[in-house]
C-alpha positions, 0 to 999 in steps of 0.5 A: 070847229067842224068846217071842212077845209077846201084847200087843194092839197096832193098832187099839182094840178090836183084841182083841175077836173078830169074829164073821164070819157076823154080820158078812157078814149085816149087810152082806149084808142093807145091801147087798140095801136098795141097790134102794129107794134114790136113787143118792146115798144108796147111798154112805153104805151102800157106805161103812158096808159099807167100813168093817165089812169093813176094821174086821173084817180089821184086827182078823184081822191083829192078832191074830197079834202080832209075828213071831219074830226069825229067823222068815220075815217078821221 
């Protein structure tokens, strides 16, 4: 009665494995260009970085499925 269910539930792609460093180089190095650009167009490298970073934490809080009825948290 208590088996956990390992169905990938969320968002698409939520079950693809995100590759931390990979991911914090990335926007790590889109940030570091922030100098050579006009404010204005600053905004669209914040939001990519946004993007990246709660598309990656999505993807985490996905992967433990349901919690177990009686468990804490259920």
């Amino acid at each position: 009665m208590s088996q956990r269910d390992d169905r990938s539930f969320g968002i698409p792609g939520g079950n693809q494995p995100v590759d931390p460093e990979r991911l914090l180089a990335g926007v790590e190095a889109s940030i570091d260009q922030l100098d050579e650009l006009d404010t204005a167009d600053q905004v669209a490298v914040y939001d990519q970085a946004h993007t990246a970073l709660a598309e990656a934490l999505a993807r985490t809080a996905d992967t433990g499925g349901p919690p177990i009825p009686g468990q804490p948290g259920a």
